[in-house]
C-alpha positions as CSV (number, residue, x, y, z in Angstrom):
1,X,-70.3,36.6,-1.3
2,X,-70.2,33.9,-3.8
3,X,-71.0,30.4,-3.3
4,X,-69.8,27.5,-5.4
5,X,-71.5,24.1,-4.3
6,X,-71.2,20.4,-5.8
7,X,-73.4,18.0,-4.9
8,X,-71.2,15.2,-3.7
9,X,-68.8,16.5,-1.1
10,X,-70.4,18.8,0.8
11,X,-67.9,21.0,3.4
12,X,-68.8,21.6,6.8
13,X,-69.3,24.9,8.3
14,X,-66.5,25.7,10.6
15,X,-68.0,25.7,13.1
16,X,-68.2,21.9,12.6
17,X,-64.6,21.6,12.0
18,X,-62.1,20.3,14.3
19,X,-60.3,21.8,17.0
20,X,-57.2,22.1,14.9
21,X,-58.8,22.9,11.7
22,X,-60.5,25.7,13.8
23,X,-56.9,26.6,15.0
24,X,-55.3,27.1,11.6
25,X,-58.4,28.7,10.4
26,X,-57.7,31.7,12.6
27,X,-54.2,31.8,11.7
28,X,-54.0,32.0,8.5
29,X,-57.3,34.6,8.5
30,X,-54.8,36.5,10.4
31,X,-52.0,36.1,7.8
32,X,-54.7,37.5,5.3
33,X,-56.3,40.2,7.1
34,X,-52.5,41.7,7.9
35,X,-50.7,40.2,4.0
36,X,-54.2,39.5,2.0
37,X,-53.2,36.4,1.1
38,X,-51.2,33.0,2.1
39,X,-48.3,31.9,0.3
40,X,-48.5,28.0,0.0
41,X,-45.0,26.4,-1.0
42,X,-45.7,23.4,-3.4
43,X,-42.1,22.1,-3.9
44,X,-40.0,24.9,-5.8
45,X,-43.2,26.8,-6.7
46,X,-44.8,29.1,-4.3
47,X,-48.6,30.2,-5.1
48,X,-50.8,32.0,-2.7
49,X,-54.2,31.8,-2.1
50,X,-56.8,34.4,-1.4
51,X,-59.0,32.5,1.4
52,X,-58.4,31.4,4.7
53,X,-60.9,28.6,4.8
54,X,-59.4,27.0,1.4
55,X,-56.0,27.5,2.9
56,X,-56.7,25.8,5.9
57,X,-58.2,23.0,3.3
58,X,-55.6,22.7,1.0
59,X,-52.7,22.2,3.5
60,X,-54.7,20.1,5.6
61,X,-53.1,16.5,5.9
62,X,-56.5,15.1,5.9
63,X,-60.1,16.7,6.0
64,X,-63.8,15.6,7.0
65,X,-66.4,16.1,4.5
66,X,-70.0,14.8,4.1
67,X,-70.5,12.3,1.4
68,X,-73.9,13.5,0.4
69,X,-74.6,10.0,-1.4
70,X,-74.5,8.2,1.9
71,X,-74.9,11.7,4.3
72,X,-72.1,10.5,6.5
73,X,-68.5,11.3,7.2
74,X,-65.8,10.8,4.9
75,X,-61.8,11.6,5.3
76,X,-60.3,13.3,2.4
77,X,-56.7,13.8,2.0
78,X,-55.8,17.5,1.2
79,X,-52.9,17.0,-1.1
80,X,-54.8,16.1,-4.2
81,X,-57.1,18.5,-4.1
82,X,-54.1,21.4,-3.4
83,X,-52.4,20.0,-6.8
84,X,-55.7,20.8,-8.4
85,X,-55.5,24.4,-7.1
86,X,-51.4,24.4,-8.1
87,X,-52.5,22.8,-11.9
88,X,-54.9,26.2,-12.5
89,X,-52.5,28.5,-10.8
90,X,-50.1,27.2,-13.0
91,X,-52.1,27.8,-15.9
92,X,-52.9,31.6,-15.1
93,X,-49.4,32.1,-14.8
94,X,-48.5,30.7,-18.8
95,X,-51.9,32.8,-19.2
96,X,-51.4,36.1,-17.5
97,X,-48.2,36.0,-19.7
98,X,-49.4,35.4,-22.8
99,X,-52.2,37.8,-22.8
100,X,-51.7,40.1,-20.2
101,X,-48.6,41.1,-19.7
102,X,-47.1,44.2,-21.0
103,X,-44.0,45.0,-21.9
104,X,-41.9,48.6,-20.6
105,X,-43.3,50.3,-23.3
106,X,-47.0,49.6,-23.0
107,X,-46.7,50.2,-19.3
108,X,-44.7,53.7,-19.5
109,X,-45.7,54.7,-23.1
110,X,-48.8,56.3,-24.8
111,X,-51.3,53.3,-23.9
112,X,-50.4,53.2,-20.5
113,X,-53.7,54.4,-19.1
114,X,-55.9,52.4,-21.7
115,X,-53.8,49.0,-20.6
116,X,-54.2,49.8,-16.7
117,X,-57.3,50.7,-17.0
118,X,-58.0,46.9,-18.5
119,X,-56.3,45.5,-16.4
120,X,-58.4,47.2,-13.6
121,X,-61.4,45.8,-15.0
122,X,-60.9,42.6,-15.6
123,X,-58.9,42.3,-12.0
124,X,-62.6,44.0,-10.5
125,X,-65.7,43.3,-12.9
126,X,-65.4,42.1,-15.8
127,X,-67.4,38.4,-16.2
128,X,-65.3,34.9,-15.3
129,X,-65.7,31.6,-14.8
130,X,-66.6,32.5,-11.1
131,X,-68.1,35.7,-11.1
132,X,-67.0,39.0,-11.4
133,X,-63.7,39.9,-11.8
134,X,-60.1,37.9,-11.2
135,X,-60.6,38.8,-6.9
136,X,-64.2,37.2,-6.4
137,X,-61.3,34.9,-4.8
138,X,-60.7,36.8,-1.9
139,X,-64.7,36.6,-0.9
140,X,-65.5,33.4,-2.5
141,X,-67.2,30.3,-0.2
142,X,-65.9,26.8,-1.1
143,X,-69.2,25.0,0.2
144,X,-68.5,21.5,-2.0
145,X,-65.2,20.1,-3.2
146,X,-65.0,19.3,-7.3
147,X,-61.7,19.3,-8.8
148,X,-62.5,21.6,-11.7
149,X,-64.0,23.9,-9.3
150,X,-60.7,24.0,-7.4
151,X,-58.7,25.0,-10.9
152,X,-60.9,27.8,-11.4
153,X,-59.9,29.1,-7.6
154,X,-56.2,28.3,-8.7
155,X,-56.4,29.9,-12.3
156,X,-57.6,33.2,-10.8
157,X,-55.6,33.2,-7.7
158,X,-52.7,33.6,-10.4
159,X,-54.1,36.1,-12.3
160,X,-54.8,37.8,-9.4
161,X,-51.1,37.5,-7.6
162,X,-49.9,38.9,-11.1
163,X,-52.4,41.8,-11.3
164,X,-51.4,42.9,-7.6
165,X,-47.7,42.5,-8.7
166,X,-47.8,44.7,-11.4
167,X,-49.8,47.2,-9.0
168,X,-47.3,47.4,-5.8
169,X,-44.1,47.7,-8.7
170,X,-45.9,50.5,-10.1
171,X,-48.0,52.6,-7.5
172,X,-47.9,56.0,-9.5
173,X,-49.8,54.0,-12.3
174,X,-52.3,52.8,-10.3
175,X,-52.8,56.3,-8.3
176,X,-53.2,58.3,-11.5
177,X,-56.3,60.3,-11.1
178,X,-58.3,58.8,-13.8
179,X,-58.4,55.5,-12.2
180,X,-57.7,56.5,-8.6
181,X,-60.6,54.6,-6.4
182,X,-62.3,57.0,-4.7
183,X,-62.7,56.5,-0.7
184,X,-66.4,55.1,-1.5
185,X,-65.3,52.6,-4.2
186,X,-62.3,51.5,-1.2
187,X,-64.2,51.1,1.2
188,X,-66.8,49.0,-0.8
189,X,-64.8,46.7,-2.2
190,X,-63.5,46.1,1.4
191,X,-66.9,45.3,3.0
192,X,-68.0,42.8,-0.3
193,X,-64.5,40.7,1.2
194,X,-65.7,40.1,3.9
195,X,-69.7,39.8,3.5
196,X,-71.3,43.5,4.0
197,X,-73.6,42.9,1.4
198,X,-74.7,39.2,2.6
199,X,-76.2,40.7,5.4
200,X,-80.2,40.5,5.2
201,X,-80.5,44.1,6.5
202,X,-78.3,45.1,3.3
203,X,-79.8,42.1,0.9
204,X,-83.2,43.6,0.8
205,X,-82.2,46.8,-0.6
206,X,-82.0,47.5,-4.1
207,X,-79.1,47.8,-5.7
208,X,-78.8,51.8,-6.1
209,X,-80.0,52.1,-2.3
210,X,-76.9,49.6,-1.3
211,X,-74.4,51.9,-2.9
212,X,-76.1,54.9,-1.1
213,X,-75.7,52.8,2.3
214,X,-71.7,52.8,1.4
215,X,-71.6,56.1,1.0
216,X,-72.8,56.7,4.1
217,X,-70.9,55.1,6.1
218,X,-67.7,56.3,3.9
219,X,-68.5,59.9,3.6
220,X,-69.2,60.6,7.4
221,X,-66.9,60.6,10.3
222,X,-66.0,57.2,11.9
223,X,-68.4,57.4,14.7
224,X,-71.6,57.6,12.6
225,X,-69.6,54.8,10.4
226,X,-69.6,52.7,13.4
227,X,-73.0,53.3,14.6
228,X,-74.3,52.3,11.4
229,X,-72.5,48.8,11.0
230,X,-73.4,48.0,14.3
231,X,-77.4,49.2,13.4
232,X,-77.0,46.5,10.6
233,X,-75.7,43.6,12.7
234,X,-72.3,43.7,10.7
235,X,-70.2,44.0,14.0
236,X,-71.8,41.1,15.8
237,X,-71.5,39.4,12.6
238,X,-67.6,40.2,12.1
239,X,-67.1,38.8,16.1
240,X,-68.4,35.6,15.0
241,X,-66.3,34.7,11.8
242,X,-63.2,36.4,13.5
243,X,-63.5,34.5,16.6
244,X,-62.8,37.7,18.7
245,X,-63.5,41.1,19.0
246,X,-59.9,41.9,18.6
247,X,-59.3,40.8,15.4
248,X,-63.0,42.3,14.2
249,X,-62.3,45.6,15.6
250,X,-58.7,45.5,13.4
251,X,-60.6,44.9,10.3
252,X,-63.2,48.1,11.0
253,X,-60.2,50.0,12.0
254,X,-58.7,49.7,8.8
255,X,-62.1,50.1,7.0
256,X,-62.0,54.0,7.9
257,X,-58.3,54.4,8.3
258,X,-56.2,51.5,6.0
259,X,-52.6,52.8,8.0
260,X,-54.4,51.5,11.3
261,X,-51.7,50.3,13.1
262,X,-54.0,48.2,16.0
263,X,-57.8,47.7,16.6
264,X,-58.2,50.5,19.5
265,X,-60.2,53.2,17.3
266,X,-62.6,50.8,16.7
267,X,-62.8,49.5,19.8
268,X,-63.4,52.8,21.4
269,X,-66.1,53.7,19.4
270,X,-68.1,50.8,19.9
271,X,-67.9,50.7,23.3
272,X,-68.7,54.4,23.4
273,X,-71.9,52.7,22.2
274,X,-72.7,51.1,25.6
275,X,-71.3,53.9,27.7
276,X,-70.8,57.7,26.2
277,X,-66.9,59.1,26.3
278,X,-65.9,62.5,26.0
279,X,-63.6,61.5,22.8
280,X,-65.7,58.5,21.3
281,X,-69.0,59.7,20.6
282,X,-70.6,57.2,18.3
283,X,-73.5,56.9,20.7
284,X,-74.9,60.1,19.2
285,X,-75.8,59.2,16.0
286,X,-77.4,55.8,17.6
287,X,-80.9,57.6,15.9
288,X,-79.6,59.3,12.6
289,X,-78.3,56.1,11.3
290,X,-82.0,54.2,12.2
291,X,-83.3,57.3,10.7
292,X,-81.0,57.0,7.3
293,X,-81.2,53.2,7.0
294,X,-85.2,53.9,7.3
295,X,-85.1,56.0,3.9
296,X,-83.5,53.6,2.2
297,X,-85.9,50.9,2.3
């Protein structure tokens, strides 16, 4: 997960926010686990934005942050720093337009593929300002408020909202097989939003050995999926920054089935864990995945 710091207004964690602030934090992580995103209306301009920590920032009336020049307290108001975001989402719009966007005949002619198949890249990997790729916004950490910093977020939350625009108007495009992502490349992408690969059990593998730990837990049946993220500490981990086990067990869901309609799959599984079912049987591969996770190291 990528963290951007500044060294003069430090945020606290949220666990150090407010009772309110705490309050719209979980709503509007709900709004983006079920949407993937928030839209924020700014006058007669809506933008959205990828993060439900920023979001619960940038609407804020006012927000505590530590001045690190004086280490104490200091109120901010939040609607300065949201025009800073709305200024580079603004900007990725005009750009997006002027450099991306393709006209009927690019997207259903000849190039087609050799246009989607930029846009893909520079939407998932290629180098920016922030990271890699225009949706390090959905994972990204605001640890420090700067201004420029903020524009960044803004710029590429456009490019972003554009790239997924052009992708839901045109699904066959996208689902070509050339470029269709496989079920391993889904479900990676899934866990890097919401920080798999922080997790010191997965930081201390090398790179080759992480992607082999994905395709793991992709390629076998939920239950050995299951057993494995909770080996690695990833499902006490999702509890915490979800506030319940409720909302966690929706996100796992949907990490093996993406139609899930409700977090019960998940649920049952882990709790098969504890206490063996007939049906949920994750218990049984409570060795193999030890054993597997073992190899890799």
């Amino acid at each position: 997960m990528k963290i951007i710091k500044h060294r003069k207004l430090r945020i606290p964690e949220p666990e150090e926010w407010s009772n309110e602030m705490r309050r719209s934090l979980r709503t509007w992580q709900t709004q983006i686990n079920l949407n993937g995103r928030v839209p924020i209306d700014v006058g007669a301009l809506t933008v959205y934005c990828y993060s439900a920590e920023l979001t619960s920032i940038l609407i804020a009336n006012e927000f505590d942050v530590i001045n690190l020049d004086t280490n104490r307290k200091v109120k901010i108001k939040a609607p300065e720093w949201l025009q800073s975001f709305v200024d580079g989402y603004q900007k990725g719009v005009e750009d997006f337009k002027s450099n991306h966007k393709a006209s009927p005949d690019t997207l259903h002619g000849a190039g087609s593929s050799v246009y989607i198949e930029n846009l893909i890249y520079l939407y998932k990997e290629a180098p920016n300002k922030l990271g890699a790729g225009w949706q390090i916004v959905k994972s990204i950490r605001l640890h420090a408020l700067h201004h420029d910093t903020l524009k960044k977020i803004g710029y590429y939350s456009a490019l972003t909202s554009e790239y997924l625009e052009i992708k839901n108007n045109n699904p066959k495009l996208f689902a070509s097989p050339s470029i269709l992502e496989t079920k391993t490349q889904h479900l990676k992408s899934a866990l890097a939003e919401i920080g798999f690969f922080d997790l010191p059990m997965v930081q201390i593998l090398s790179e080759s050995n992480k992607q082999k730990l994905v395709e793991l837990i992709g390629l076998n049946k939920m239950p050995y999926g299951i057993a494995m993220l909770d080996y690695l500490n990833f499902l006490t981990y999702l509890d915490k920054i979800q506030g319940t086990k409720t909302k966690a067990n929706l996100i796992v869901s949907r990490l093996f089935n993406e139609k899930a309609k409700d977090h019960t799959s998940a649920k049952h599984y882990r709790s098969s864990l504890v206490k063996p079912k007939p049906r949920y049987n994750a218990s049984e591969y409570k060795q193999t995945v030890i054993s597997d996770y073992q190899k890799l190291k």
